[in-house]
N, C-alpha and C positions, 0 to 999 in steps of 0.2 A: 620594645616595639618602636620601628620609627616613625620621627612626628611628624612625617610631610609622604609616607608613602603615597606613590601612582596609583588610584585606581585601574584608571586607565587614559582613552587617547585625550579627550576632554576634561577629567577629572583626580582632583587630588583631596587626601582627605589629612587632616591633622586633628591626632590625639592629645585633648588638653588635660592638665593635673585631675581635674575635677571632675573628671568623669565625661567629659562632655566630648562633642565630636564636631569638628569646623570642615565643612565638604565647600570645595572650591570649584567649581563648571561654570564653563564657557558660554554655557551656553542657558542654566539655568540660574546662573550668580554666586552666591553666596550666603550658606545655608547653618545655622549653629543648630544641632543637634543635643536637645538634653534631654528627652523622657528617656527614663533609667533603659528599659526594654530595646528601644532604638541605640541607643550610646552601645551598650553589650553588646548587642548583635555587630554590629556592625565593627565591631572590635575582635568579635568570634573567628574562629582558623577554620571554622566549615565555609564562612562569608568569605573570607578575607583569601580562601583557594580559587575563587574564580576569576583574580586578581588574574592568573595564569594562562585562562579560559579567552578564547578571542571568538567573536559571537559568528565568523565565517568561519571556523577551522582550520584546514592545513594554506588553504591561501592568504590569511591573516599571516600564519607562520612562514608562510615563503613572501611576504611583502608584496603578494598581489592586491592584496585588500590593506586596507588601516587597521591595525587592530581595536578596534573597540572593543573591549572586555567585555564577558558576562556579569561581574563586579559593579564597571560603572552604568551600565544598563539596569541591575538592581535597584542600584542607590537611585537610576535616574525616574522608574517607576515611582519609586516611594516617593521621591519629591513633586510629581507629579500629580499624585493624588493628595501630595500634603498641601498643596499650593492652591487648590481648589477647598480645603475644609475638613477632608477625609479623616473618618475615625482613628486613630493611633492602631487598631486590631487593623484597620485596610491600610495603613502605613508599611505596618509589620507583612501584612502580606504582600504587598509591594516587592517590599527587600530580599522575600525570600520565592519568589513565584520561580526562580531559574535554579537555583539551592541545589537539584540533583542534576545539574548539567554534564557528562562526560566533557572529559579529554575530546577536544577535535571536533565537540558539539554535534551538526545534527549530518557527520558524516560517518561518525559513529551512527546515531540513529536510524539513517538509513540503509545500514548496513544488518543492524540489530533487531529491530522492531520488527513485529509482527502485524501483516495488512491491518489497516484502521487502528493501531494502535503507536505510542513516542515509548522506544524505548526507556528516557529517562522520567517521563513520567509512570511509566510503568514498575519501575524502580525506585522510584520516590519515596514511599513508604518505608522500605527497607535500609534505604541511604539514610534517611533524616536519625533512624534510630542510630545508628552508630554514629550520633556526632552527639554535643553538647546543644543542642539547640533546644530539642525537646523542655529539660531540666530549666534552661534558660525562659523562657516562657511560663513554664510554671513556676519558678520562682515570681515571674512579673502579673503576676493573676491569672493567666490566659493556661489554666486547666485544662480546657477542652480542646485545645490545639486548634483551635480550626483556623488559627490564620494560615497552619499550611497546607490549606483548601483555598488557592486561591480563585478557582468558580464562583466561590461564596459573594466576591467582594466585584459588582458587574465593575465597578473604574479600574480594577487592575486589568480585568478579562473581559472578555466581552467581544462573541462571534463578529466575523466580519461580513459586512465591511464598516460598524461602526468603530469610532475610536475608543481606544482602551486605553491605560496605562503602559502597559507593555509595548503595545503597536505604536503609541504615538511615541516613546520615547525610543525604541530601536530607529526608526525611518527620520525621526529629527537626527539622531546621530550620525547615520548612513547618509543622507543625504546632505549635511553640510560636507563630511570627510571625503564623499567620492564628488563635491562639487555642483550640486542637482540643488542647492538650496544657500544662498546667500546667511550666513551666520548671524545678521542681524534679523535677517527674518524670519530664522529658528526662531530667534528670540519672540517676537510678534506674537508668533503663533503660542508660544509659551505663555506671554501675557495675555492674549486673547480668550484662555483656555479657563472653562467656568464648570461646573456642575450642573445639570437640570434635571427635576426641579432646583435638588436638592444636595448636599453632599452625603444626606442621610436616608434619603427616600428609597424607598424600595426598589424602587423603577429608575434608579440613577443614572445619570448618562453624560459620556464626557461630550461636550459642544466646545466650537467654539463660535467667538461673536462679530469675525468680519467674514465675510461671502468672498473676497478678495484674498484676501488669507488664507484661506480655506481652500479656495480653485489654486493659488500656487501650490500650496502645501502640499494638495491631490496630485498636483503634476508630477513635482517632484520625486513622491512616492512611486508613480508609475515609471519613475525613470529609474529608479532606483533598482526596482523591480527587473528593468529591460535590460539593463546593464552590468547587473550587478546578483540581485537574487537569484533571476532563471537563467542566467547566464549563460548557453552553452557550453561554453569550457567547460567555469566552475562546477557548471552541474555534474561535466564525466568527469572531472580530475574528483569532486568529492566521492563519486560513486567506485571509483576504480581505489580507491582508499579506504574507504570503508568495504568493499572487498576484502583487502587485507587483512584488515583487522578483524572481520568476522571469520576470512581460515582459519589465522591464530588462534583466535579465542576458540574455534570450534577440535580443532587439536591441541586443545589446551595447551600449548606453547605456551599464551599468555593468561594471566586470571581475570575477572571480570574486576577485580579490586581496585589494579594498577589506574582503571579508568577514573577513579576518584581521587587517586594519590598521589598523582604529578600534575603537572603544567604539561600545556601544550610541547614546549620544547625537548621538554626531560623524555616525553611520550614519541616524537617521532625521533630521538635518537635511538630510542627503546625500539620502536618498531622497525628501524632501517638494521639493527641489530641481529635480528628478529626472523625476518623473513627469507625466505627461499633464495637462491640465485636470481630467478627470474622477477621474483617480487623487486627485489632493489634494482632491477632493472625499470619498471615501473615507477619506483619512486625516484629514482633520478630522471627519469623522463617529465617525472610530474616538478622538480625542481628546475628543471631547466626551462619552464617556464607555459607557461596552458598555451592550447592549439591555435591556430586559427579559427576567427570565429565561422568566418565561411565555408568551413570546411565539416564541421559541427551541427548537431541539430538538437533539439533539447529531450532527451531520454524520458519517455510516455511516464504521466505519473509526477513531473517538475510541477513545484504547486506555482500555479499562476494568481502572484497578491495584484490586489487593486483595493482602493479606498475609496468611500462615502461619505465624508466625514457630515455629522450633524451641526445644524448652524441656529444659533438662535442670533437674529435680525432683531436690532432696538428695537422696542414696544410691541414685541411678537410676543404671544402667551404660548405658543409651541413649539419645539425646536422643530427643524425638518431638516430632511439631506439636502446634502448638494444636488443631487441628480433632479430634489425637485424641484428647488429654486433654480438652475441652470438644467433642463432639460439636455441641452447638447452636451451636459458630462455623462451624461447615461449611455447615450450616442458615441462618446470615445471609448467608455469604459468597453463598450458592445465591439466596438469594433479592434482594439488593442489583444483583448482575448481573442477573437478570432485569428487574428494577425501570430499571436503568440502559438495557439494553438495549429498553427498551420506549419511551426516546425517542430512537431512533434513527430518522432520518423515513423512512417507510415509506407515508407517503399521497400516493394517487396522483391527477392532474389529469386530468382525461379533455377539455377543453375549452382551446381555444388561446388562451392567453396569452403573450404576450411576454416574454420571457427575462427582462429586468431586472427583472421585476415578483420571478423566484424570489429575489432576492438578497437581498429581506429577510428570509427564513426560512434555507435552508440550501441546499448545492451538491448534497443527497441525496434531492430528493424524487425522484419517476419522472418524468422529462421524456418526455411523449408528443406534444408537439408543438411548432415553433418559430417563430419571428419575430424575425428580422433588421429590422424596421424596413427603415429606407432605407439599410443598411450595403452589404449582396448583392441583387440581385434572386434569387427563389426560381425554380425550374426546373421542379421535379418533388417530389412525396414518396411517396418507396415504402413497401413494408409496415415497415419500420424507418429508413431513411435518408430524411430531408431534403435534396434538393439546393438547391448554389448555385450563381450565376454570379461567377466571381472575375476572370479576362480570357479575353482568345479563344481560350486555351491550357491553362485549367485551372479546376477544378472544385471545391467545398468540398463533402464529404460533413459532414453531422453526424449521426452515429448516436444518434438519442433511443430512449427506454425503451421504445418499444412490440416489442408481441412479438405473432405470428399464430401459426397454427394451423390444417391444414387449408386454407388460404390465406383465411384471414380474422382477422380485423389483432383482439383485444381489447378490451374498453372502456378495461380499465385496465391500468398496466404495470409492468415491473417494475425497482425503484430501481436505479441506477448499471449499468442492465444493456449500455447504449450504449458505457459508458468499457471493460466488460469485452469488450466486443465490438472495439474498438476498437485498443487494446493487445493483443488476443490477433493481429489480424491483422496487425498492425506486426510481432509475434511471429515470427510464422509466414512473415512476407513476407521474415523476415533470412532464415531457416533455410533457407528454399528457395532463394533466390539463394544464398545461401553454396553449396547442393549441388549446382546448377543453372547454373553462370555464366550461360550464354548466355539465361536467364530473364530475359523483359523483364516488370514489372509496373507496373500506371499509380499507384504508390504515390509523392508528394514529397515530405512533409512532415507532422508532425504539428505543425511551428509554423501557426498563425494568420494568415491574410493584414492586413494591415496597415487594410484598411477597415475590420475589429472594431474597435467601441468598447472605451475599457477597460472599460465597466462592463459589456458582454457576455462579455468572456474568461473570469472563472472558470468560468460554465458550462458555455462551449465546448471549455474544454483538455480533451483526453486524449480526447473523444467526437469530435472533427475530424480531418478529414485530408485534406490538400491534393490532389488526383491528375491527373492526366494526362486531356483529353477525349479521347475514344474513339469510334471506328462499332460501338457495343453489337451482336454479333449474336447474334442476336434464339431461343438454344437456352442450356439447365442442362446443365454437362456432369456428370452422374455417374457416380463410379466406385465401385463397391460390391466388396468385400473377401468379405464374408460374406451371406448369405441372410437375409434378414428385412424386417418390412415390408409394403410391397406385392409387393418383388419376390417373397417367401414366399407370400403370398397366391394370385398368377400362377401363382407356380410348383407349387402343389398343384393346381392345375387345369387346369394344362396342359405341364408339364413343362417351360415357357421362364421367360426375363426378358426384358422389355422384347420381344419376340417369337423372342430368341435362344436357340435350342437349349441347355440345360445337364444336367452330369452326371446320372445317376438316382441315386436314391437319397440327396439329400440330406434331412439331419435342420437342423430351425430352426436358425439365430444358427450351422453352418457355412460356414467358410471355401471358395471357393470351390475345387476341389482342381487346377485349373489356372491359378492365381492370381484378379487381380481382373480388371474385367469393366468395360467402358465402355459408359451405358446413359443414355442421354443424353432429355430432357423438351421440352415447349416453354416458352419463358418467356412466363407469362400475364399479361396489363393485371391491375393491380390489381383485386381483386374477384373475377377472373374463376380458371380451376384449371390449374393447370399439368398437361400430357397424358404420360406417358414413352409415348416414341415410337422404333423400331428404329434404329441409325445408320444407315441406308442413309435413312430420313427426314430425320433430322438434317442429311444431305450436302445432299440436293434444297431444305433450307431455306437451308441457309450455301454453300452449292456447294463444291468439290474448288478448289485443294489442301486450304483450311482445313478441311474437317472432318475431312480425316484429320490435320493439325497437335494440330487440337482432341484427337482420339481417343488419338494418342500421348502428349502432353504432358502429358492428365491424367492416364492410368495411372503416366505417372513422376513425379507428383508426387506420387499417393496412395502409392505405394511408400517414398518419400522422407518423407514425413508419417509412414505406418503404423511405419515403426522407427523413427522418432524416440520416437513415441508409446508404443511397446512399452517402449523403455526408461525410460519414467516409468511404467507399469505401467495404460499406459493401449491399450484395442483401439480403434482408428477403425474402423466396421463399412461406414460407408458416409460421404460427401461431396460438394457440389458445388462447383463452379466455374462460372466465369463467363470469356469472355475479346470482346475489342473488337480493333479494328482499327485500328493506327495510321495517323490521315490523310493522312500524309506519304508511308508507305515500307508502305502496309498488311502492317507486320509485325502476327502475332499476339499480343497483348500481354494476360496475365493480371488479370483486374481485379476490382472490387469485393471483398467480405470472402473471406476462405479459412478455412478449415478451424475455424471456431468453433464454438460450442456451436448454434449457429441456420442454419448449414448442413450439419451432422455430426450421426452418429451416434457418439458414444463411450461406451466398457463400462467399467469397471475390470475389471483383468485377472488378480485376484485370488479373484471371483469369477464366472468365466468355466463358461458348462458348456454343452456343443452338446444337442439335444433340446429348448430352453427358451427364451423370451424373457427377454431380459437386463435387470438394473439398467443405466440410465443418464444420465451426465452431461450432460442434455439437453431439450431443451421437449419429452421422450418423456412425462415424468413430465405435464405438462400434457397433452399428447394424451390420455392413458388417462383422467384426470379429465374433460374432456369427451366421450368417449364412455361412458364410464360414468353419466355423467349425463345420457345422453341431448342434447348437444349439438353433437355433431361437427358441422362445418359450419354453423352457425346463426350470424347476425352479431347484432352486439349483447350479446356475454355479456361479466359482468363477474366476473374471478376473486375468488373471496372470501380473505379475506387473508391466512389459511391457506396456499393452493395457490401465491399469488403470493409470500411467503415462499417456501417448501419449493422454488419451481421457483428461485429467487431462489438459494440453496445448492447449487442442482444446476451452474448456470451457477459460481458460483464455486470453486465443487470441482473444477471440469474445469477452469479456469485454474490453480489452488493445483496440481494434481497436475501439469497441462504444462509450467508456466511456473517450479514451483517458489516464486512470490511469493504474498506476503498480501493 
């Protein structure tokens, strides 16, 4: 092994005879290395791979960034908490908190993961066992493995915006190499940096002890952040690359292995090898160097960091934030996110343009309309869904951003509301076959059929979904839970739904007190208004057996939906479905979206109260803005972007609450 290998851009490490290990930084000094467990690891070829690892990705690799390694950001955690007192087990966790980092880091993960979750910590478990690491630790007493639970240990981890081990050594690094922080007062901040209370205490917490120090360091970081982390470019050149990478992997071209067995460099020769005509057209676009930033906007979902750091003040018995001690940093912090967040692209295209044309700006504007070129021939487009023809057997939905109302479709739409529509029904299509076996639904796939160009797929992923053709027949099955609506409306003037006899005496937004109620519509031509019509209509349109299929099936689905949904604290008040005909075996088969925010009604269940019309997570919040402006039903209106915001949260808050994910 050699004795002075690169960790990386600040850091070098040399192997002594004796076991022992001599780590050299710039920025932290100089460090000898001799508890047996630390010298090994650090010696180890699972540690010693992220040597390769550059903690920006493919712009480290194209010398748009410095590379700072995943390696010397390891070692620089662990000296960080060794430097304050931390236990030898929070050392070790230190070192090993990045351990399952892929190739290309978190452009891979963005590519990978699934909403609210890091692909490579999700993979963590599985990576650490195929290495020597495990063995290593238990040879050194640590049994229980849990230093690689770095949660466990708050000075490595620890939510933000306090400081961690991790946080404060990635942004001291970043910020001296992109020039945001004078190297000597890295250093500062490094001696300034204490434990409190304790380095053992339960409640431990990284501080440091000058207020001066602190407000640069915070600046710093936010510059870092503005320039560097949410970067415009870097954000579409990582995302247009980790695209790639996830086609690959997903037609298995490449294995999920290769990601832990090369360096960055070995990896994107591999992957310019690798892909499509069109893809290396991409990737040389992406080497010849990121866009203008003016010309860029930061794709919805870029995480925007900012820091708090805590300060403990001579002869203070409590540490406190910066925000408190300097209120006006609360006041930046406030206003920098909003700044940040205002180029998040939010403008919406009302006129059809072809897909590839989006890829020059971002994957986030409102796609309200589409063109496949000569990939698919187009079928149909409903009030949200684009159809396509894929073969004799199956069908490409693409759920674009438009949104209706009243049954008439908006001018303009609302950003990534397709993908949430999308992944909510994937969602909801497990939950119900999980409860449901014998539930057939026309769902295959949310991979991409193979006619997609590559330079179509990033806008296509996650809004598409492959399905099953069907004999659509031609009724909305809804099952309503609770009273309100039209059905409310009905029901004050005539004491039915849908022309069905129900209890007296109900008060609004109650439950129906003999469960829920199946109240089924006609499905209208576009433009045209969907009728609710009695079931015994509904029969003479689909004829027996199906509509009584129809009628049972939905009640046990909304049943199935409604307590799932209680226990996220959420009420489904009402829903529809849809279901088709298999050509073959005309079995009844479930299809199109279920239970989203643009077929549902949902409440929070928190602030639930019968007599009242309810908060909800739902294009409710738009309805009321156009009839209160006197628009209900009028085509042509365009939401001002305000409304298209605010309904834009409503939809996403009814995923965050169902799904749990960000």
């Amino acid at each position: 092994m050699a004795s002075n290998p690169h960790a990386g851009f600040f850091q070098t490490l040399e192997f002594l005879p004796d076991n022992t290990v001599v780590i050299q930084d710039k920025i932290y000094g100089k460090h000898t290395i001799s508890e047996p467990v630390l010298a090994e690891l650090l010696q180890s070829p699972a540690l010693l791979r992220l040597a390769g690892i550059g903690l920006h990705g493919q712009t480290d690799l194209l010398g748009i960034t410095p590379t700072v390694t995943r390696l010397e950001h390891s070692i620089g955690a662990s000296l960080l908490v060794r430097k304050v007192g931390a236990s030898v087990a929070e050392q070790v966790a230190g070192l090993l908190h990045d351990i399952s980092h892929t190739v290309l880091s978190h452009d891979v993960d963005g590519a990978l993961s699934n909403p609210g979750e890091s692909f490579h910590e999700v993979q963590k478990s599985r990576y650490i066992m195929t290495t020597e690491l495990p063995q290593i630790l238990i040879k050194h007493g640590f049994t229980d493995l849990k230093p690689f639970d770095e949660e466990l240990y708050p000075l490595v981890e620890m939510p933000t915006p306090h400081l961690c081990a991790d946080r404060l050594d990635y942004s001291l690094r970043d910020a001296v190499a992109f020039g945001k922080l004078a190297i000597e007062d890295a250093r500062r901040v490094y001696d300034s940096l204490t434990a409190f209370p304790d380095a053992c205490s339960s409640h431990r917490l990284l501080v440091l002890q000058d207020i001066d120090l602190a407000s640069g360091y915070a600046r710093a970081y936010m510059e870092c952040d503005r320039n560097v982390w949410s970067n415009p470019s870097h954000a579409v050149m990582s995302k247009n690359v980790g695209q790639l990478i996830g086609d690959l992997l997903q037609r298995r071209i490449l294995k999920e292995e290769v990601l832990w067995s090369l360096s960055d460099r070995e990896f994107w020769e591999l992957l310019k090898s690798k892909v499509t005509p069109e893809g290396l057209k991409t990737i040389q676009q992406i080497e010849a160097g990121p866009h203008p930033e003016d010309y860029l906007r930061l794709p919805r979902g870029t995480k925007i960091r900012t820091i708090d750091p805590d300060v403990l003040l001579p002869g203070a018995e409590e540490a406190s934030s910066l925000s408190t001690l300097k209120p006006k940093w609360a006041e930046e912090i406030e206003e920098y996110i909003r700044a940040r967040q205002a180029l998040f692209y939010d403008s919406t295209i009302s006129r059809a343009v072809p897909i590839h044309q989006f890829l020059i700006f971002t994957m986030s504007e409102a796609l309200t309309t589409t063109d496949l070129r000569d990939a698919l021939p187009l079928i149909a487009r409903g009030k949200v869904r684009d159809l396509y023809d894929v073969d004799e057997k199956t069908l490409l939905f693409v759920a674009t951003d438009r949104i209706s109302a009243y049954d008439v479709i908006m001018e303009n739409g609302i950003p990534e509301k397709g993908i949430l529509l999308t992944l909510c029904t994937k969602t909801w299509f497990k939950i119900l076959t999980d409860s449901i076996p014998s539930l057939r639904t026309h769902f295959l796939t949310l991979d991409l059929p193979p006619q997609i160009p590559e330079s179509l797929r990033p806008v296509l992923q996650n809004r598409s979904m492959q399905v099953r053709k069907l004999k659509i027949l031609p009724i909305e099955a809804i099952v309503r839970g609770y009273i309100t609506g039209s059905a409310w409306n009905e029901y004050k003037k005539s004491g039915t739904v849908h022309g069905i006899k129900v209890a007296e005496g109900l008060k609004e937004s109650q439950a129906f007190p003999d469960g829920p109620i199946y109240t089924p519509s006609t499905k209208a031509e576009q433009g045209e208004h969907d009728e609710n019509i009695h079931p015994d209509q509904a029969a003479a349109i689909v004829g027996e057996p199906y509509a009584s299929t129809i009628a049972s099936l939905s009640i046990q689905l909304y049943k199935v939906a409604h307590e799932y949904a209680l226990s996220r604290g959420v009420i489904i008040a009402d829903t529809k479905f849809e279901f088709g005909l298999d050509p073959e075996t005309n079995e009844v088969v479930l299809a199109d979206e279920v239970l989203t925010p643009d077929s549902s009604r949902f409440w929070p269940m928190d602030s639930y109260e019968i007599g009242r019309g309810q908060q909800s997570f739902d294009k409710q919040f738009l309805r009321d803005w156009l009839t209160s402006q006197g628009l209900k039903g009028k085509p042509g209106v365009r939401m001002t972007d305000e409304i298209a915001q605010k309904t834009s949260a409503k939809y996403r808050e009814a995923w965050e609450r169902i799904t749990g994910a960000n």
